[in-house]
N, C-alpha and C positions, 0 to 999 in steps of 0.2 A: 576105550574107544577114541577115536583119531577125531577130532573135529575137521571140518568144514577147510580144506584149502583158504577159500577166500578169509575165513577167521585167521587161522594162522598168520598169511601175511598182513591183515590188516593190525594185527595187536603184536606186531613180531616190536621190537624197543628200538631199531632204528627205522623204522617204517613211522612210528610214534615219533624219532628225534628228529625227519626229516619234516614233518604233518607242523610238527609243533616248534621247529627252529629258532624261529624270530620271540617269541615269549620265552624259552630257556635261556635264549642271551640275555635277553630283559630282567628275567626275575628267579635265575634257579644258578645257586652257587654245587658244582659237581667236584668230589673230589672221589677217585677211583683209588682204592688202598687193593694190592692183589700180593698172592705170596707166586714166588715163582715157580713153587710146585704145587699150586694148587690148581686142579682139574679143568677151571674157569679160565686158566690164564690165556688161549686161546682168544676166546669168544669176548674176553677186557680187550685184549689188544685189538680186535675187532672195533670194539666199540671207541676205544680211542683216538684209533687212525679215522673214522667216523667222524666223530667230533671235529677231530684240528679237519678235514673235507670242509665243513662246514664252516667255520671259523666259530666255533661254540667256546667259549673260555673253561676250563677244568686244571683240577689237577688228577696227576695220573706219578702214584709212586709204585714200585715194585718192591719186594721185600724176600732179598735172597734167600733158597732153600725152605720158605716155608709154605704151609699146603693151605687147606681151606679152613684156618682157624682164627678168627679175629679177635680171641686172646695175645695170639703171639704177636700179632699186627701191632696191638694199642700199647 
């Protein structure tokens, strides 16, 4: 079952990175590991181009040809 519109966008994670911007620069070290075939890679680069809008400090690596496994990452 589908929740509540207003739920969604209020817990969506850039709805949260805008709400809460000025303490993640302060106190939250982000580092984004993604493979470039995994499913997510989309909605990371989302979230990254997000970030640097903001001016939020991160790191953001890609990791050619590999999917959603963060064995092959580490």
């Amino acid at each position: 079952m589908l929740r509540e519109k207003w739920y969604l966008e209020e817990n969506n994670i850039l709805s949260l990175v805008r709400q809460n911007a000025e303490e993640i620069r302060a106190k939250l070290r982000i580092a984004i590991h993604i493979g470039t075939a995994d499913i997510l890679l989309c909605d990371n680069e989302i979230l990254h181009l997000y970030l640097d809008s903001l001016n939020i400090p991160h790191e953001y690596r890609k990791f050619q040809g590999i999917g959603h496994d963060l064995e092959k990452i580490l």
